[in-house]
N, C-alpha and C positions, 0 to 999 in steps of 0.2 A: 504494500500500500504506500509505505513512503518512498519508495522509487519512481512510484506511478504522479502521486504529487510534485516531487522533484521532475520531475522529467513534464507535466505543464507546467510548472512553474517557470520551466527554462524556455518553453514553449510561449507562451504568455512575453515575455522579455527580448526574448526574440523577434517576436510578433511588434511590439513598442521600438525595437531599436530600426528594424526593416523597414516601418511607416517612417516612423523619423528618418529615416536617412532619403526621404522623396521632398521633393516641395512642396506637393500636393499633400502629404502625409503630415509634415511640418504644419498647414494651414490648416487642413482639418482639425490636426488635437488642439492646436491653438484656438480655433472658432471652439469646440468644447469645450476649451477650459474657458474662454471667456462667457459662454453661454452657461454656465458653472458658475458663475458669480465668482470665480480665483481672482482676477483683479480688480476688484470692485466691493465692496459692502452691501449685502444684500437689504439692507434695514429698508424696509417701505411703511414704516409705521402702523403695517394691518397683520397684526398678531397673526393668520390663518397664513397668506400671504407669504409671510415673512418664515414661518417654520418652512412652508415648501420649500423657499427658497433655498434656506440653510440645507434642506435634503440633497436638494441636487449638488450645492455647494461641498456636501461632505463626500459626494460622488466623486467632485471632480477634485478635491483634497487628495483623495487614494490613486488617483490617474498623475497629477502634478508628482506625486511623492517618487512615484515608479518612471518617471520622466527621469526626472532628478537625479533620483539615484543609479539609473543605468544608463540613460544615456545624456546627460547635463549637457554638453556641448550641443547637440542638435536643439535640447529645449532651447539656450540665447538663440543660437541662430534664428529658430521659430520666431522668437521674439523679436529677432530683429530685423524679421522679413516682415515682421505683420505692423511695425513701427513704418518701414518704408512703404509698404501697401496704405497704409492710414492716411500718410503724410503726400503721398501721390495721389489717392482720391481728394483728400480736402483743399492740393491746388488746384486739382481739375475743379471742383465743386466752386471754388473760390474764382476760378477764373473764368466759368460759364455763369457765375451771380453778375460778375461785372460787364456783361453785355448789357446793353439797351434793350428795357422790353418793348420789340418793337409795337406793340399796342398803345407804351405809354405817350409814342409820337405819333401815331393818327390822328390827325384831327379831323372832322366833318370841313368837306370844301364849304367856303360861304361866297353864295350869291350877292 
């Protein structure tokens, strides 16, 4: 039996360090642990709410740890792809608000 645990256990790690070593793998756990409330405070001031939150949170507490611990180097990475992903949309985002909407310069022709 304990070889049988041992052996998914290594299977399971394997499994975490293989996603991680993808981009794609890297942004998925990453969206998971953010969607996990990992970097963020789940507090929303509604008591019902606020435990679910914590549930998923401790979810992704036991994902973050097993990250961490076996493969650390691809978690920053993750991190610091999903920094330059964030930071690439918000000047797209930023530089499509500073167009003209063109609505707000129609005016009605006058006779």
């Amino acid at each position: 039996m304990e070889k049988l645990s041992n052996e998914a256990h290594r299977a399971h790690i394997d499994f975490l360090c293989a996603a991680m070593s993808t981009v794609p793998g890297r942004a998925w756990f990453y969206n998971l642990l953010s969607s996990c409330h990992i970097f963020a405070d789940p507090f929303t001031g509604d008591a019902l709410l606020e435990a679910y939150s914590k549930g998923e949170r401790n979810i992704g507490l036991t994902i973050y740890a097993d990250l961490i611990i076996h493969c650390p180097d691809y978690f920053i990475l993750a991190c610091r792809e999903a920094t330059i992903k964030e930071t690439t949309d918000d000047r797209r985002f930023d530089s499509e608000s500073d167009d003209p909407d063109p609505d707000l310069f129609d005016t009605p022709a006058t006779e």
